[in-house]
KEKE-3310 file (N, C-alpha, C; in steps of 0.2 Angstrom, whole numbers, plus 5000, padded with zeros to 4 digits):
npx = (5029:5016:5002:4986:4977:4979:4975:4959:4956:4959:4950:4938:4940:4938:4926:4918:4922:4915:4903:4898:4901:4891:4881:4879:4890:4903:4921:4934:4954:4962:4954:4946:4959:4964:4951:4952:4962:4976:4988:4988:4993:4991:4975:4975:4981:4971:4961:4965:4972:4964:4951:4948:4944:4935:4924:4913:4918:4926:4938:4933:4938:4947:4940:4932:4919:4905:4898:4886:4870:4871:4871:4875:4869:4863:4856:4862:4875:4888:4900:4898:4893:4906:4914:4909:4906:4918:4919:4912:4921:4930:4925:4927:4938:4938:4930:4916:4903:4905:4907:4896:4885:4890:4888:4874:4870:4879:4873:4859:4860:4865:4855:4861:4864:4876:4893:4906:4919:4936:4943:4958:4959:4971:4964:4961:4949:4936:4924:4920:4921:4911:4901:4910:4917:4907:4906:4916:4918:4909:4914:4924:4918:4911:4920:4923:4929:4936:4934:4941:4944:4961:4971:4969:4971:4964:4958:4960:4955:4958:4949:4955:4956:4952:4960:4968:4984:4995:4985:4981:4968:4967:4965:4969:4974:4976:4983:4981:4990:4993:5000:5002:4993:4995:4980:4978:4962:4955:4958:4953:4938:4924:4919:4916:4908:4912:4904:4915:4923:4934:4946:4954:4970:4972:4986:4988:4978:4983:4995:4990:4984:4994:5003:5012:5013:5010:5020:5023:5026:5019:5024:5034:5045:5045:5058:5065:5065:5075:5073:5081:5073:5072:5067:5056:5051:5047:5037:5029:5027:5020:5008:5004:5006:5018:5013:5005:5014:5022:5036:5040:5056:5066:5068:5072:5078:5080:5069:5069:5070:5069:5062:5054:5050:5042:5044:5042:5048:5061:5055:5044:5048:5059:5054:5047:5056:5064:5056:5055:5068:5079:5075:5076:5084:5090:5095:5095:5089:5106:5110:5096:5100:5112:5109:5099:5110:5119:5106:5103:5122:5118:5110:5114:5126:5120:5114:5125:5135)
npy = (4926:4935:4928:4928:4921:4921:4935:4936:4922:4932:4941:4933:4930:4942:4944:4935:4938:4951:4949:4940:4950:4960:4949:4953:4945:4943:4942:4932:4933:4924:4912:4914:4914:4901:4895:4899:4897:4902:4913:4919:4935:4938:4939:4949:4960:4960:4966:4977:4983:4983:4982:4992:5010:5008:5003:5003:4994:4989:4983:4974:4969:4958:4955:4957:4968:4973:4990:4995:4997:5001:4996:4984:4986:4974:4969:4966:4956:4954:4955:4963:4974:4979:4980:4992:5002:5006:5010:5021:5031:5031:5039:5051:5060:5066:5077:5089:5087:5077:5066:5070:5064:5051:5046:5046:5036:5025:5024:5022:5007:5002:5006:5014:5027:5031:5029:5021:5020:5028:5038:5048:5053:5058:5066:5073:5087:5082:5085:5095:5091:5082:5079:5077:5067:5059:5056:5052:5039:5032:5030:5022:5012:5008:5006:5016:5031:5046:5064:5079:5095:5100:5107:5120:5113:5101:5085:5068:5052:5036:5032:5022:5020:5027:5033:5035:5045:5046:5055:5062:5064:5055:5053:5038:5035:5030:5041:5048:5040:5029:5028:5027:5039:5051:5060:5074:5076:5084:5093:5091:5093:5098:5088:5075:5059:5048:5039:5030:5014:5007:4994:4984:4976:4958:4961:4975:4979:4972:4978:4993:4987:4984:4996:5008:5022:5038:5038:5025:5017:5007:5004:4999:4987:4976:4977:4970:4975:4975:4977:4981:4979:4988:4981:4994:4997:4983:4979:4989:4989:4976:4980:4988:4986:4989:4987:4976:4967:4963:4953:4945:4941:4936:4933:4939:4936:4947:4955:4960:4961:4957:4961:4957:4967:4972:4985:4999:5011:5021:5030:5027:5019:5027:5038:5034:5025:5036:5040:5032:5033:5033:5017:5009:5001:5002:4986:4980:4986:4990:5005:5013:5013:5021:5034:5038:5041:5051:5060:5064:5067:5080:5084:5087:5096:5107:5111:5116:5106)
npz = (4990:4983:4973:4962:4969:4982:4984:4981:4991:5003:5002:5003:5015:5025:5020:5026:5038:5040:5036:5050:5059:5058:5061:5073:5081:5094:5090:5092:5087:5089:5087:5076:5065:5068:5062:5048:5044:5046:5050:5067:5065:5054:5054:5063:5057:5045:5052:5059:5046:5038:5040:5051:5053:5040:5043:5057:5069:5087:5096:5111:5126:5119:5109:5094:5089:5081:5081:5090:5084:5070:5052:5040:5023:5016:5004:4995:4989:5004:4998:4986:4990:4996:4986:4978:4987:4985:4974:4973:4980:4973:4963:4970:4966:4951:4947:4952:4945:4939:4948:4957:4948:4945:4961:4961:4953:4959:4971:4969:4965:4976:4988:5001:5010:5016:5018:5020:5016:5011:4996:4991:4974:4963:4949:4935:4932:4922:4921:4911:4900:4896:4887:4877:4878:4878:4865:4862:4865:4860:4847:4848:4853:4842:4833:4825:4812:4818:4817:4823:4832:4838:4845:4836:4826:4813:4814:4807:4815:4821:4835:4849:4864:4880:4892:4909:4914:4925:4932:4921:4908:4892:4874:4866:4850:4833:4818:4803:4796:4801:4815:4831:4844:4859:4865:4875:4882:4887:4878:4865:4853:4843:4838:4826:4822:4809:4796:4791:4796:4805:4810:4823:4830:4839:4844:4844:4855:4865:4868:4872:4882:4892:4893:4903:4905:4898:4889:4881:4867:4854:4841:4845:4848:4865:4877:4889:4908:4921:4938:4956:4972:4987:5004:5006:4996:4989:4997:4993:4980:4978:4981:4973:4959:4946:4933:4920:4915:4926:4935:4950:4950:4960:4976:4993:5007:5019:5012:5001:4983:4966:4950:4937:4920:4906:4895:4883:4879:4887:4895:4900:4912:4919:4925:4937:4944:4949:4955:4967:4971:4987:4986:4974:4962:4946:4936:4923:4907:4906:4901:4904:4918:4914:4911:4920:4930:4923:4923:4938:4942:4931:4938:4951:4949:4944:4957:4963:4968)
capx = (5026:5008:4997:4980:4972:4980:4970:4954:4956:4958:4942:4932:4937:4935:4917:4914:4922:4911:4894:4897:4900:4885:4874:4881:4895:4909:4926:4940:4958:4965:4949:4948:4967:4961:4946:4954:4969:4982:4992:4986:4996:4989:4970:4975:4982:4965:4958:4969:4974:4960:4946:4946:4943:4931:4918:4913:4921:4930:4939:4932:4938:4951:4936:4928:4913:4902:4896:4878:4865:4875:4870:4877:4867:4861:4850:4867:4881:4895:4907:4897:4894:4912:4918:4902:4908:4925:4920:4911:4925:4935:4923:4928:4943:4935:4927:4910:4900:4906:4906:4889:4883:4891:4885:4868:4868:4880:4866:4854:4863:4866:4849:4862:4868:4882:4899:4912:4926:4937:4949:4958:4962:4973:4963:4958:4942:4933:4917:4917:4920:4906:4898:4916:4918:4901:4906:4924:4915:4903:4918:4927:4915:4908:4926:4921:4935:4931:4935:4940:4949:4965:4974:4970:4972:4960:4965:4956:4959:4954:4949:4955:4954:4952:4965:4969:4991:5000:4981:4977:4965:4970:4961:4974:4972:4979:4982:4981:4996:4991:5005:4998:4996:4991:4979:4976:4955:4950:4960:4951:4935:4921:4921:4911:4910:4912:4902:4917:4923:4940:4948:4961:4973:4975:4992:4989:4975:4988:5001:4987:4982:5001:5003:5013:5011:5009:5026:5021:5027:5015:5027:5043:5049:5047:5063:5065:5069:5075:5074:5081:5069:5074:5060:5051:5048:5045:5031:5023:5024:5017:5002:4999:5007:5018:5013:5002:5019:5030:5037:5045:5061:5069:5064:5078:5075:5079:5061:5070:5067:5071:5058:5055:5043:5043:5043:5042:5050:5063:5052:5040:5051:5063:5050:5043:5064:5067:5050:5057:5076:5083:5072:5075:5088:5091:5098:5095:5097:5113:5109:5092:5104:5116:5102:5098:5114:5121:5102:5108:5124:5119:5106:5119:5132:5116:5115:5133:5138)
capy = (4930:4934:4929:4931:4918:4925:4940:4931:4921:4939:4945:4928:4931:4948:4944:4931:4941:4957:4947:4939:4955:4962:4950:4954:4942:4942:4938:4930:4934:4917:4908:4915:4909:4893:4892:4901:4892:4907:4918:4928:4942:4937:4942:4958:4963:4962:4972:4984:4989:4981:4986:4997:5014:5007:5000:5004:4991:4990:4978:4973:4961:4953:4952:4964:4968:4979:4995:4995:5002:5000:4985:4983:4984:4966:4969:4961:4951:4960:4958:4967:4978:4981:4984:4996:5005:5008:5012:5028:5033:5033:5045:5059:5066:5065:5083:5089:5085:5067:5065:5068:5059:5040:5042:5046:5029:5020:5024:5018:5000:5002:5009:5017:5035:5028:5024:5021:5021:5034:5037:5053:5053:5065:5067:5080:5087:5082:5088:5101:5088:5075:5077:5075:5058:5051:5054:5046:5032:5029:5029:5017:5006:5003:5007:5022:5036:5053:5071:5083:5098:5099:5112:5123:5108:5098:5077:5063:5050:5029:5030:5018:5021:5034:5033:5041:5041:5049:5061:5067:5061:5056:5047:5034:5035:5031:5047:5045:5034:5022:5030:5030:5047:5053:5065:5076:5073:5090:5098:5089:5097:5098:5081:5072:5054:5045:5033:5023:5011:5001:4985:4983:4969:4957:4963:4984:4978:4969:4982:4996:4984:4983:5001:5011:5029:5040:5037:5020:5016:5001:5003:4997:4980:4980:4976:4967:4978:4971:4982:4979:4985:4984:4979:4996:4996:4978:4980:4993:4989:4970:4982:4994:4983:4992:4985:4968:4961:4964:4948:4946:4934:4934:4937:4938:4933:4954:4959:4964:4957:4960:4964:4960:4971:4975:4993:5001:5019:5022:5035:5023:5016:5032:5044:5029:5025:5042:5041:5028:5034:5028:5010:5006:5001:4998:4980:4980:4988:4996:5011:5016:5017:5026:5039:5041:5043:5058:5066:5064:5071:5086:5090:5089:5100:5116:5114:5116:5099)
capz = (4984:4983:4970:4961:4972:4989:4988:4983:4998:5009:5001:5005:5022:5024:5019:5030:5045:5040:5038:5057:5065:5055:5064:5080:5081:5094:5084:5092:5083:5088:5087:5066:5064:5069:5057:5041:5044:5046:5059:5071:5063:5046:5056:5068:5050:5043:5056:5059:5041:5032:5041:5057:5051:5033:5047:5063:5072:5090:5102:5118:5129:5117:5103:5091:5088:5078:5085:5091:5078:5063:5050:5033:5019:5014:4997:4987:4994:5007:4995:4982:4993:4996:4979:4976:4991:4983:4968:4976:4983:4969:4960:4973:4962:4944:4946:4956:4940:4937:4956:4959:4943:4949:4967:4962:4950:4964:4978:4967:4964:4985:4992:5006:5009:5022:5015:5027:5011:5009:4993:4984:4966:4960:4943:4931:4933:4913:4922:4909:4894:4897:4878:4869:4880:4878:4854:4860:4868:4855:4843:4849:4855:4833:4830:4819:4813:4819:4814:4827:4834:4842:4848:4833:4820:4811:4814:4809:4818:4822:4843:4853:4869:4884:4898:4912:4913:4928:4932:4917:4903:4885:4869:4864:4844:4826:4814:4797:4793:4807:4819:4840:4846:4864:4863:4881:4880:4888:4871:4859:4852:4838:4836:4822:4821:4803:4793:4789:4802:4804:4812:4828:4829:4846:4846:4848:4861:4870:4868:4875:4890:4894:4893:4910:4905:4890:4885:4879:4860:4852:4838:4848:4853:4870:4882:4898:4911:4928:4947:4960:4975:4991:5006:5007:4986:4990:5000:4992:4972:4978:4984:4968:4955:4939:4924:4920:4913:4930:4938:4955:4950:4965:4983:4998:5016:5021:5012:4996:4978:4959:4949:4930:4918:4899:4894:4875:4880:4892:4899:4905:4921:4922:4933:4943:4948:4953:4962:4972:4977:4984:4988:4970:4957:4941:4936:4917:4903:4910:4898:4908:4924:4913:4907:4928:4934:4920:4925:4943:4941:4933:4945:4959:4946:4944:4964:4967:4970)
cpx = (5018:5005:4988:4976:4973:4977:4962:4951:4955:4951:4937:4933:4935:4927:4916:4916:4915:4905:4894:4896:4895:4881:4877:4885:4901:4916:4931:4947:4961:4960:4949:4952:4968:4958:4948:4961:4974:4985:4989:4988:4992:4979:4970:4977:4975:4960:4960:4970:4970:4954:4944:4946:4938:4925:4920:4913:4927:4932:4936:4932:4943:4944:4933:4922:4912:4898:4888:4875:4866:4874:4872:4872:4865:4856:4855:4872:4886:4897:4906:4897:4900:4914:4912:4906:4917:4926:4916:4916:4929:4933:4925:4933:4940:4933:4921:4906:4899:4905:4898:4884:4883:4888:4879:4865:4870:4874:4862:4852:4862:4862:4853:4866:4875:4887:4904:4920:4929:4942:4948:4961:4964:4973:4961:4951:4939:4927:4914:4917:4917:4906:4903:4917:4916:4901:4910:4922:4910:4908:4922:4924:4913:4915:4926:4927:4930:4937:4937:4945:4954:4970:4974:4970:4965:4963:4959:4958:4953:4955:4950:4955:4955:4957:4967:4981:4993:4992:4978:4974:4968:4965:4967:4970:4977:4978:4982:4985:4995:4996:4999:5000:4991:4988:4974:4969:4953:4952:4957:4943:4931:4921:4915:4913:4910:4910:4908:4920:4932:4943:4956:4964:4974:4981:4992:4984:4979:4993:4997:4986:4989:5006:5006:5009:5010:5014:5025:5021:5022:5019:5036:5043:5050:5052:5063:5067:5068:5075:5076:5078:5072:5065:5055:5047:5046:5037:5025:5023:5020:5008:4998:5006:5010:5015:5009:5009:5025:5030:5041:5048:5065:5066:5069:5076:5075:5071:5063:5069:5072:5065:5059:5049:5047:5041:5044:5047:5054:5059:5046:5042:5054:5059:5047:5050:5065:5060:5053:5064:5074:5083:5072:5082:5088:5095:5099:5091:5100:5113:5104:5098:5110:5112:5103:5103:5117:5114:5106:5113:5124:5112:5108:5124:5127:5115:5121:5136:5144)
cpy = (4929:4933:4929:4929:4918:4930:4939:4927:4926:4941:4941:4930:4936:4949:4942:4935:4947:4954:4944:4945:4960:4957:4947:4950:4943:4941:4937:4931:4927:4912:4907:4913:4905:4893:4893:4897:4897:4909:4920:4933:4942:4941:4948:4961:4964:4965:4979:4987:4988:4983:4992:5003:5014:5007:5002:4999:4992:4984:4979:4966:4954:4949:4957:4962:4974:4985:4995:4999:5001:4994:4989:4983:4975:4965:4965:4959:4956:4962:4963:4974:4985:4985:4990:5005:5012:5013:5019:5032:5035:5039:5053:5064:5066:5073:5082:5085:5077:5064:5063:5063:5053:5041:5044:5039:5026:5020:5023:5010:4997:5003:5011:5023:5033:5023:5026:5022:5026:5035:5043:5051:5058:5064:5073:5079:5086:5082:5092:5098:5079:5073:5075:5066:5055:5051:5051:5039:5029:5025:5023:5010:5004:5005:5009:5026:5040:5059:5075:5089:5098:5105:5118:5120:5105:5091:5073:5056:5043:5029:5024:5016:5027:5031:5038:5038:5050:5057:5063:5062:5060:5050:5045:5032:5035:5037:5043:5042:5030:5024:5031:5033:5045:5058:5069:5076:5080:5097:5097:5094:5097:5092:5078:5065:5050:5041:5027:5020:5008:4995:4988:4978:4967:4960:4970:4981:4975:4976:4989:4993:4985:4990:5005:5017:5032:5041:5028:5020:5007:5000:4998:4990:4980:4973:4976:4972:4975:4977:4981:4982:4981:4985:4984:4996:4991:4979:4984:4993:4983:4974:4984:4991:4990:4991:4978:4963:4960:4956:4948:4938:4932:4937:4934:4940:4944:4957:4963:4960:4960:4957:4964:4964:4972:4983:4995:5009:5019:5026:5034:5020:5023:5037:5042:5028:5033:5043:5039:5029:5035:5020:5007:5006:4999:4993:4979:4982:4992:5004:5014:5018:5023:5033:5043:5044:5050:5062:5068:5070:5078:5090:5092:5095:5109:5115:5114:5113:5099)
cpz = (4984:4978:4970:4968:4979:4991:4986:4988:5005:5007:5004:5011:5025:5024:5022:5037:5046:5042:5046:5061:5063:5058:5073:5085:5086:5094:5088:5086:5082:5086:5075:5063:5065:5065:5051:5038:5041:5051:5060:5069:5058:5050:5058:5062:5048:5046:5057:5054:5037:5031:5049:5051:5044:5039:5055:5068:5079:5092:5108:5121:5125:5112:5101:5089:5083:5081:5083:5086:5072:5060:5042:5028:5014:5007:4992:4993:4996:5001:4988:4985:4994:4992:4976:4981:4989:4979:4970:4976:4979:4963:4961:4967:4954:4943:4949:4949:4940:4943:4956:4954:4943:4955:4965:4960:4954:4970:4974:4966:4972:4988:4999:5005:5013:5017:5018:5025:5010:5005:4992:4980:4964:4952:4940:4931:4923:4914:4917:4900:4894:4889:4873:4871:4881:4869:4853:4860:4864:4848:4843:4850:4846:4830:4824:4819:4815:4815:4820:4828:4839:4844:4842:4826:4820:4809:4814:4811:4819:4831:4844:4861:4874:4891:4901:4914:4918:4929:4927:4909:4896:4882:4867:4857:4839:4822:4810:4794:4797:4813:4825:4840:4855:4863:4870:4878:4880:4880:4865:4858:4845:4836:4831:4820:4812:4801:4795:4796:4803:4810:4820:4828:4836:4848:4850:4854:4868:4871:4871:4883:4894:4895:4903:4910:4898:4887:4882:4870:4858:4844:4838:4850:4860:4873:4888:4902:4918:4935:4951:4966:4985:4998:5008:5002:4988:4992:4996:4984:4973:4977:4978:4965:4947:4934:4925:4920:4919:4934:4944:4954:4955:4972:4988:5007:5021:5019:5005:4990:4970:4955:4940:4928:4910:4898:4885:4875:4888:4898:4904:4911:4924:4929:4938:4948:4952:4958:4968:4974:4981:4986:4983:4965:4950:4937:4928:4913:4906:4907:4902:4916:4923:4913:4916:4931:4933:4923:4935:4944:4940:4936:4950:4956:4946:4952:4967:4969:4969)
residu = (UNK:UNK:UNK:UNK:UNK:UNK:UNK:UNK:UNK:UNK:UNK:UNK:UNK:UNK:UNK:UNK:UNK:UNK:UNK:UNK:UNK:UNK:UNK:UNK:UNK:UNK:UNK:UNK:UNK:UNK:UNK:UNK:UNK:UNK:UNK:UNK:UNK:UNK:UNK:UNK:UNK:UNK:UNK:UNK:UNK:UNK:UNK:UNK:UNK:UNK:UNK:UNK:UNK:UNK:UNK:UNK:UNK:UNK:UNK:UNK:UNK:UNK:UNK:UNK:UNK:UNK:UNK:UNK:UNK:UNK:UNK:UNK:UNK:UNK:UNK:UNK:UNK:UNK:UNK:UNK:UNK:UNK:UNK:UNK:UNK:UNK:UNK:UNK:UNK:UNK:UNK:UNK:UNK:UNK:UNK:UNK:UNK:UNK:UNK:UNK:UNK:UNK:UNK:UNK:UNK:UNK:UNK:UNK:UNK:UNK:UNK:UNK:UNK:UNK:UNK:UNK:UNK:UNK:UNK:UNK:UNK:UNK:UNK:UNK:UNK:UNK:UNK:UNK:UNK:UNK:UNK:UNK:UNK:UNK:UNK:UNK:UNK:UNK:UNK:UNK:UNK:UNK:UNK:UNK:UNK:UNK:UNK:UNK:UNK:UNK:UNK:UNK:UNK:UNK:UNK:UNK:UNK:UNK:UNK:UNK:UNK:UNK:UNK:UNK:UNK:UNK:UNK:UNK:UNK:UNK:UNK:UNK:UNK:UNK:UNK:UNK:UNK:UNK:UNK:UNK:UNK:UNK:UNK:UNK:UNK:UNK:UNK:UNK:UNK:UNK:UNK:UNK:UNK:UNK:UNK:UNK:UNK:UNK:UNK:UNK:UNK:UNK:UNK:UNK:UNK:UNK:UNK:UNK:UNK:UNK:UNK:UNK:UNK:UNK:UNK:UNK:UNK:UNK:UNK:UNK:UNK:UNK:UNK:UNK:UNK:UNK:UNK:UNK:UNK:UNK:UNK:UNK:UNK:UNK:UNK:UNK:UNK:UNK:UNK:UNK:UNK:UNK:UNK:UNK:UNK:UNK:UNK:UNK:UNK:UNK:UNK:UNK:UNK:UNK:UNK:UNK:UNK:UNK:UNK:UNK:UNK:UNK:UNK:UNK:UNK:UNK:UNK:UNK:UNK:UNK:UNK:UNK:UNK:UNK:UNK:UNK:UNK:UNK:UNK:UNK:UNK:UNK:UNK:UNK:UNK:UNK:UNK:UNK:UNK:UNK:UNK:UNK:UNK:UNK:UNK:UNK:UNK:UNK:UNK:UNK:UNK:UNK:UNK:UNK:UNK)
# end
C-alpha cells in the first residue's frame, strides 16, 4: 500500500537525482539503489516512467546522464521548479485566454521559456467568462450573497465554491432556503455582489472537500461503498486517487484490492464503475450493483441481446 510519505520520499529523490545530472553527474542504477536504499527496478522505474521524456536525459554505458548544453533553472529549488513546471502544463486545456495569462505569471516566477512537461486537460474553455469568476471569487472569499442570472432566471444565491466536476466548470452555491445547487459557471451572468454577508459550517466545508462529482448531496448521509478492483484498476486508482475518503481494505498477492470510499448520491460511483468494466466491481451496497446490472441488461435488450 502506498502512502502520503512514499511519494514524499519519490520526490526527494527525484530531486536529488535531477540536481546531480544537472551538474553533469553520471548516475549509476545499482549504485542509487544502494544509496536510497531501494530496488533497482524501484530506480529504472524512475527513469523510465518518471523522467525520460520530462528531461533531456540518456543512457550511456549503463549510466545516465544529462544531455550536453541543457541546465535546469537554479533561481528556486528543483523541486519547485518541478511543480511550477507542471502547473504550466496544466494550463494548456483551460482555454487560449487563461493559457496565456498563467504562463506569462508562471514564466515570471520561473525566468525560463523551456518546459519539458507535457499535460492535456479535457476542460471547458471559461476564457470568455473571466469578469463573472473574478465577482464569484471575490464572493466567496468575504462570503458575501450575490444576485445573478441563470438561464433566464433571477437567483440569489450564498457562493461557495468554483469547481471543475467531470471537465466542466460550476459555482457550488446555497439558494434561498439554504438548499446546495450546482450552478454550470459559463451560464451564470449579470452578477451583483451583496452587502449582506453570511456564515459556512466545518461540516459543509468537509462535505464540499469530500465531493466526487456534481452529483454530490451535502444534505444526505453519506454511505460506505466497498469495490472490488482487480490489479489493472489497482494500479491505476492508487495513481489518480477517487475521493479523499477512499481506503484500500484489502490487498491480494495477484495485484488486486477492495476498495472503501463514502459517496452522498449513487451517481457519484455509478459512471466511474462503468468506466472501469470490466476491472471493477461492486461489493457494497448490493443496490448500486443492482442499479448497474438492470442498466446493463437493457443495454444489451436495445442491442438485441
Amino acid at each position: 500500500m502506498a502512502y502520503k510519505h512514499d511519494y514524499d520520499k519519490t520526490l526527494t529523490r527525484l530531486n536529488t537525482i535531477l540536481a546531480r545530472l544537472n551538474d553533469g553527474e553520471a548516475l549509476s542504477v545499482k549504485e542509487l539503489a544502494e544509496e536510497f536504499g531501494v530496488s533497482i527496478r524501484t530506480i529504472q522505474r524512475d527513469f523510465n516512467e518518471r523522467l525520460v521524456g520530462l528531461y533531456p536525459i540518456y543512457q550511456e554505458k549503463k549510466k545516465w546522464k544529462m544531455q550536453k548544453g541543457f541546465k535546469l533553472e537554479k533561481a528556486s529549488s528543483l523541486e519547485d521548479m518541478i511543480v511550477l513546471d507542471i502547473l504550466e502544463k496544466l494550463t494548456d486545456g483551460l482555454g487560449d485566454r487563461f493559457s496565456k495569462k498563467a504562463k506569462e505569471l508562471l514564466s515570471k516566477i520561473k525566468n525560463e521559456d523551456y518546459n519539458p512537461i507535457y499535460a492535456k486537460l479535457d476542460i471547458e474553455d471559461i476564457s470568455t467568462s473571466f469578469s463573472e469568476l473574478a465577482l464569484l471569487e471575490d464572493a466567496i472569499k468575504a462570503k458575501q450573497k450575490l444576485s445573478c442570472k441563470y438561464n433566464n432566471y433571477t437567483l440569489r444565491l450564498k457562493p461557495l465554491k468554483i469547481v471543475v466536476f467531470e471537465g466542466f466548470w460550476y459555482l457550488l452555491a446555497l439558494d434561498e432556503k439554504d438548499v446546495m445547487k450546482k450552478y454550470h459557471l459559463k451560464s451564470i451572468s449579470d452578477i451583483k455582489i451583496k452587502e449582506e454577508g453570511f456564515d459556512t459550517t466545518k461540516e459543509l466545508q468537509k462535505a464540499l472537500d469530500n465531493a466526487i462529482n456534481v452529483w454530490f448531496n451535502k444534505d444526505a448521509k453519506p454511505m460506505e461503498v466497498v469495490l472490488y478492483l482487480d490489479k489493472i484498476a489497482t494500479k491505476y486508482i492508487k495513481r489518480k486517487p477517487i475521493s479523499k475518503t477512499q481506503r484500500f481494505i484489502k490487498e491480494y498477492k495477484d495485484g488486486s484490492s477492495e476498495l472503501e470510499l463514502q459517496i452522498t448520491h449513487e451517481m457519484e460511483i455509478l459512471p466511474l464503475v462503468k468506466y472501469w468494466l470490466p476491472h471493477i466491481k461492486v461489493i457494497e451496497p448490493t443496490f448500486i450493483q443492482d442499479i448497474l446490472i438492470d442498466e446493463m441488461r437493457g443495454y444489451l435488450k436495445e442491442c438485441g441481446y
